[in-house]
Each structure stands twice: as structure tokens, then as C-alpha cells.
C-alpha positions as MATLAB code, in Angstrom:
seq = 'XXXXXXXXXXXXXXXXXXXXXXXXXXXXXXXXXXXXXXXXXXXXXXXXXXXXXXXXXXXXXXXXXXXXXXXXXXXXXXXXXXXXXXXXXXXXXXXXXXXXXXXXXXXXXXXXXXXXXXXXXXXXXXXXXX';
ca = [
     -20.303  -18.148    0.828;
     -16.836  -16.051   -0.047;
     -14.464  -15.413    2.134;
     -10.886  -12.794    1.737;
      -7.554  -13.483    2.243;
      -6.670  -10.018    3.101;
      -2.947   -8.231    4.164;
      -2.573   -5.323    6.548;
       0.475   -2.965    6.532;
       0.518   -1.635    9.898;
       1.905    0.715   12.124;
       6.271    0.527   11.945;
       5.493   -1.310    8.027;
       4.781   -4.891    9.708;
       2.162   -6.851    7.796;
      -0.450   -8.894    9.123;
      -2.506  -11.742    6.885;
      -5.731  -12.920    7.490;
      -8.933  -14.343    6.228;
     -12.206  -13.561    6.715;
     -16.150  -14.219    5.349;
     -17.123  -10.221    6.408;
     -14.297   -7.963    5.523;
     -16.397   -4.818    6.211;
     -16.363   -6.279    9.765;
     -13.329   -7.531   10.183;
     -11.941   -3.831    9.178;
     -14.239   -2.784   12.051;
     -12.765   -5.190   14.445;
      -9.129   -4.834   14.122;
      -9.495   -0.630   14.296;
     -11.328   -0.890   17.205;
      -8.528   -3.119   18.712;
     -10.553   -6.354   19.099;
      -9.192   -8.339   15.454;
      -5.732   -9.330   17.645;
      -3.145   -9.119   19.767;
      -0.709   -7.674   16.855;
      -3.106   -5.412   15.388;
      -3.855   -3.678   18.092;
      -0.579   -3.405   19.080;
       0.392   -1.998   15.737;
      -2.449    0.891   15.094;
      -2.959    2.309   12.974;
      -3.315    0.022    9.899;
      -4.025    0.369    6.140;
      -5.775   -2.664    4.339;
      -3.548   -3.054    0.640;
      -3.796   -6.603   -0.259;
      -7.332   -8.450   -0.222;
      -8.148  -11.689   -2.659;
     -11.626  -13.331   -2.842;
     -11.962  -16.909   -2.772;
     -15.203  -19.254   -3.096;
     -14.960  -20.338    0.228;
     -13.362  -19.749    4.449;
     -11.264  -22.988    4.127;
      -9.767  -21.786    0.341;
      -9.052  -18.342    1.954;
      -7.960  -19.276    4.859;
      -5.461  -22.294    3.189;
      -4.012  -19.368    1.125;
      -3.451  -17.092    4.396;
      -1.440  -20.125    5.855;
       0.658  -20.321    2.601;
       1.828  -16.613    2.542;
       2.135  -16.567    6.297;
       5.109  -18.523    5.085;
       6.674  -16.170    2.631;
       9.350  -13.504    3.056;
       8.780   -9.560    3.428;
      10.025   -9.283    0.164;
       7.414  -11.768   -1.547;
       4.011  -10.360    0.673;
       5.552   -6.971   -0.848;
       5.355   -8.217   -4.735;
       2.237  -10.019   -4.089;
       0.745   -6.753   -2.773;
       2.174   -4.641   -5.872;
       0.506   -7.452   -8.038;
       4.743   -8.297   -9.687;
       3.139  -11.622   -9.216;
       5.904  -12.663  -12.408;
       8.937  -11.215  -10.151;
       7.644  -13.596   -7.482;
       9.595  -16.859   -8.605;
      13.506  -15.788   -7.494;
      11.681  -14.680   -3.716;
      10.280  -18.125   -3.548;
      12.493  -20.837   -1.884;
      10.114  -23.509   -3.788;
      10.103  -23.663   -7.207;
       7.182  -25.409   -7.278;
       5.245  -22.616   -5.103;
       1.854  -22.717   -6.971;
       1.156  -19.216   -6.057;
       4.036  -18.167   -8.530;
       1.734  -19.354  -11.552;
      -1.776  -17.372  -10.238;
      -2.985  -16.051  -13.646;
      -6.127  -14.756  -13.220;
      -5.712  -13.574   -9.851;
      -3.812  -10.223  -11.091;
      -7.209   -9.261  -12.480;
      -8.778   -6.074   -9.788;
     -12.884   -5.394   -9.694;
     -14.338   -2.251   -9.540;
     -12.867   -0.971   -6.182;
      -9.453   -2.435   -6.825;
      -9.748   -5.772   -5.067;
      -7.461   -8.965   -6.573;
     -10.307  -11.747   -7.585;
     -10.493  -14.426   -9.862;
     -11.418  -13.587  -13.156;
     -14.228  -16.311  -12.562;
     -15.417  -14.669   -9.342;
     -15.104  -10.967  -10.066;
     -18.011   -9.743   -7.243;
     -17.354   -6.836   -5.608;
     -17.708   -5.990   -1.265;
     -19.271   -3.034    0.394;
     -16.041   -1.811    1.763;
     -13.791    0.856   -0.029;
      -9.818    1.051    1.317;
      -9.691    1.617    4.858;
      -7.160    3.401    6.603;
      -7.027    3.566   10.684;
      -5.947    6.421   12.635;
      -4.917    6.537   16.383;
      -6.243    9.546   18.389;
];
């Protein structure tokens, strides 16, 4: 089954990462104020990052790595400058600074593998607070 690695931008420009198996839902979730804590204490939200990976453990091992990285690095990741990424990284070695095929967007925009190009049910959702 897939599973996204997907970044928020929310309310005051904070991001929030996650992973999911049911984006569509997890959308749902977080702008009804049940995802978490931070989201719903940052609504309204705008999904701008999302990757799809073959599995919950792969997308959930790459929401733990960019946890890790600065601002500045979620913000070039997001852009898809994945080439600008190596002078924000404080390893070298970071694998995600050689990601290839990932750059490559499906139909609705979404950052997949070129080897796993399916597409979700969701288009780019954008919260609003009453």
C-alpha cells in the first residue's frame, strides 16, 4: 500500500511534516482540528509539499529525516531546488541531497518517483477559519 510524506505551511508560515496511507483523509482531519495539537493550533493550513513512497514505514522514515532539517532546507525541498539543498545540509552525506527522480510531479503536481508516478484523489487543499 503507498503512503505520503506530506508538509503543511500553516497559519504564522510554521510547517508541519507528516506521513500518511490516506491523504484525502488526513487533509480532512487536520482542518477539522483532529490531525494534532499544532495543526489545530495553527489554522488555517495549505498542503505544498507531498511525496509518495511504496510503503508507511518508507514515508514515515523520510518524515523523521526532514523533521530534522532547517526552515531554510523544508523551504528548497518544497520549491523542488533540490540541487541548492547541499550548502543547507549540515551532512554532506545527507542522501536526500542526491534524490533524482523525486523532482519528477504527476498529473496534479505531486513529487513521486519516476518509478511510482500514481496519482491521489485529492487536488491542493487550502483551510480557512470561520
Amino acid at each position: 500500500m503507498n503512503a505520503f510524506l506530506y508538509v503543511l505551511r500553516c497559519n504564522g508560515g510554521k510547517y508541519y511534516v507528516g506521513s500518511t496511507e490516506d491523504l484525502e483523509r488526513r487533509m480532512k482531519e487536520h482542518a477539522a482540528g483532529r490531525g494534532c495539537a499544532f495543526t489545530k493550533a495553527h489554522l488555517p493550513f495549505e498542503l505544498v509539499y507531498t511525496e509518495e513512497h511504496p510503503s508507511y514505514e518508507s514515508a514515515y522514515e523520510r518524515e523523521r529525516q526532514v523533521h530534522k532539517w532547517s526552515r531554510a532546507k523544508k523551504e528548497r525541498l518544497i520549491k523542488g531546488e533540490l540541487p541548492y539543498m547541499r550548502h543547507l545540509s549540515t551532512n554532506a552525506q545527507d542522501p536526500a541531497i542526491d534524490m533524482g527522480d523525486w523532482s519528477l510531479r504527476d498529473s496534479k503536481g505531486y513529487r513521486v518517483p519516476a518509478d511510482n508516478r500514481t496519482s491521489i484523489s485529492t487536488n491542493s487543499i487550502t483551510t480557512t477559519t470561520s
